[in-house]
C-alpha positions in Angstrom: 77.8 103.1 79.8 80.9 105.0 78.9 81.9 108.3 81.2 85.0 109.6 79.8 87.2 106.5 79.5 85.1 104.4 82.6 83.1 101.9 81.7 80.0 101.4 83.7 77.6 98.6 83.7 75.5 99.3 86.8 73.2 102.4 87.0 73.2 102.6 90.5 77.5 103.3 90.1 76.7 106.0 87.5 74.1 107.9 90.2 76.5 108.0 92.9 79.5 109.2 90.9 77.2 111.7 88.9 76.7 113.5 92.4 80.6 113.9 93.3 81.3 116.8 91.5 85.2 116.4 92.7 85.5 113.0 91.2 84.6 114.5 88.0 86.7 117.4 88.4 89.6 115.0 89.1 89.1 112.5 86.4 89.1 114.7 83.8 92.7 116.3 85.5 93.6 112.7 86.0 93.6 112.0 82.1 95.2 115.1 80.9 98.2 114.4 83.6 99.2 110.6 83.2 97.6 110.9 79.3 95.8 108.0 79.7 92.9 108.0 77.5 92.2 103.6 77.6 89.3 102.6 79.2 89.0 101.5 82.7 85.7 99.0 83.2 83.9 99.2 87.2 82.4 96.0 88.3 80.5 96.3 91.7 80.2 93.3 94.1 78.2 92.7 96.8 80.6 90.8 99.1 84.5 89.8 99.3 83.4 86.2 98.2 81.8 87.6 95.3 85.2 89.4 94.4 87.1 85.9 95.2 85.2 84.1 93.3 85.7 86.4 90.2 89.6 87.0 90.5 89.6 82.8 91.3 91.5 83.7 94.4 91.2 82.2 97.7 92.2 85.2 100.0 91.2 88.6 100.2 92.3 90.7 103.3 89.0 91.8 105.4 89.4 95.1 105.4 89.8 95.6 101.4 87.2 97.9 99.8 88.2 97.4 96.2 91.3 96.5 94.0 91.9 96.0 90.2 92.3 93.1 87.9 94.0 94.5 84.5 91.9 97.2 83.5 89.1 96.4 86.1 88.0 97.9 89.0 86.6 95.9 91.5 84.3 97.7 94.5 82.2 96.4 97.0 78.8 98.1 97.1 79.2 101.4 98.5 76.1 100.5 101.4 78.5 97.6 102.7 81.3 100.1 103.6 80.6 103.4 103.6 80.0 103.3 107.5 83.7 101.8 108.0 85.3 104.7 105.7 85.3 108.4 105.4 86.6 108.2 102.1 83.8 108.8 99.6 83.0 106.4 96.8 84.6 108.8 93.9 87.5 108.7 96.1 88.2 104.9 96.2 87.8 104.6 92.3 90.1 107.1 91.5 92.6 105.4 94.2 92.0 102.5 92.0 92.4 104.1 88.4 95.6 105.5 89.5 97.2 102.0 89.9 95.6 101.1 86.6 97.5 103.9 85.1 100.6 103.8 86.5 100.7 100.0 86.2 100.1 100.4 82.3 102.6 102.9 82.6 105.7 101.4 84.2 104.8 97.5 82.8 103.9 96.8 87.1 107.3 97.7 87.4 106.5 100.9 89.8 107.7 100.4 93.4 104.9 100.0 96.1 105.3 103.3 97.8 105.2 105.1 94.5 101.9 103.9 93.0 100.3 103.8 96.7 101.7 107.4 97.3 100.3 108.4 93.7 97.2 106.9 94.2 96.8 108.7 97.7 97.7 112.0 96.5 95.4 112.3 93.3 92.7 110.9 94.9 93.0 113.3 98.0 93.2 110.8 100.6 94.8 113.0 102.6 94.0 111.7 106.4 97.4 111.3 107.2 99.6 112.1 109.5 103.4 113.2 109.2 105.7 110.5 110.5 109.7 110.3 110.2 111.4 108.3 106.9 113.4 105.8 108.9 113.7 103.1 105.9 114.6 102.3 102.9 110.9 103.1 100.7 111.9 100.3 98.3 111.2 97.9 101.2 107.7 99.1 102.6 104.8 96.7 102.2 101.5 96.7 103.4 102.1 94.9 106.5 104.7 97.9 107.3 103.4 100.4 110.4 101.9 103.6 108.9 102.3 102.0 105.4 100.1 104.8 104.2 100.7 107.5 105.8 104.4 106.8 105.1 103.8 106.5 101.0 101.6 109.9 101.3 104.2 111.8 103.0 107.3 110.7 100.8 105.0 111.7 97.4 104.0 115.5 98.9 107.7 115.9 99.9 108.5 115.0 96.6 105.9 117.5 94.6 106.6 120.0 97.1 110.4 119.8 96.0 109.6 119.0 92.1 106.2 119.4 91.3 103.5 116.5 90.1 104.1 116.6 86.4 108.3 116.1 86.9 107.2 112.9 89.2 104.0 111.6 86.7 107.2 112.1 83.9 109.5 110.5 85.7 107.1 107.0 86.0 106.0 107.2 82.2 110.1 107.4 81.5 111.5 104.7 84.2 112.2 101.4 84.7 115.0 101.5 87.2 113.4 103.4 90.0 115.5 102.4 92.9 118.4 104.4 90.8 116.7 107.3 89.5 118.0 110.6 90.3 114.9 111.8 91.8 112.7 108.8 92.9 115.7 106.7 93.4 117.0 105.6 97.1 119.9 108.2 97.0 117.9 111.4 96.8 115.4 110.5 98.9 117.8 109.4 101.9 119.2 112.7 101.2 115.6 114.1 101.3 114.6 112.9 104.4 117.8 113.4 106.3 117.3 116.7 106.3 
């Protein structure tokens, strides 16, 4: 089943995402911003094993919820999580979709903070708290302390200063990030020491 440019195969997907009334809301915003109109399959899965065995990977980090393969997202079932997370289902694909997107976008070239940030931000996963910008962004990684809450914080200082649409423009247009004039490691050691 096709809603908007997601492709769903399971019913059970389509009930629970029918009922967020925000997801919907923010997918159609979602594909008017980034202009992404290619469509984005959901598989379900009933256990990280499952998801292994698909991707043909030996190792998936316990605490993982979903990911994406290409143009695939991968979820657990919603019943296996849901007590571990506040973040509602809606809210973990569109996490997902935005690193489809941006991924298309910039070739996989986008640095980690970016599309974490980005996918953060539009999917309002906003439980985060402030902390101070003591590093270079280009270095993060997800074994980094306050990974998250680090990516959110640099992308709301950023639209704060320049707005969403100048920062979605500025991935569709980039290849050399670490240099740019707005997402680049100057301005935003400039930003921050301020």
């Amino acid at each position: 089943m096709i809603f908007s440019n997601l492709v769903i195969d399971d019913v059970r997907l389509l009930e629970i995402i029918l009922k967020d009334t925000d997801f919907i809301n923010n997918l159609a915003k979602i594909r008017n911003t980034f202009k992404y109109y290619k469509k984005v399959h959901i598989k379900l899965f009933y256990s990280l094993d499952d998801m292994k065995k698909y991707l043909n990977i030996s190792n998936i980090p316990y605490w993982v919820i979903a990911t994406t393969y290409e143009n695939e997202i991968l979820i657990l079932d919603y019943n296996i999580w849901k007590s571990r997370h506040n973040e509602s289902f809606g809210q973990i694909i569109m996490h997902e979709m935005i690193h489809i997107i941006i991924n298309y976008k910039t070739n996989y070239t986008c640095p980690l903070w970016l599309n974490e940030g980005l996918a953060l931000y539009f999917a309002n996963q906003e439980n985060f708290k402030e902390v101070s910008i003591d590093c270079n962004p280009f270095e993060l990684g997800y074994e980094s302390e306050n990974f998250y809450d680090m990516c959110l914080y640099i992308i709301k200082k950023l639209v704060h200063i320049y707005s969403i649409n100048t920062i979605v423009d500025k991935i569709s247009l980039n290849r050399n990030f670490k240099y740019d004039e707005i997402l680049g490691i100057e301005n935003l050691r400039i930003i921050f020491e301020k």
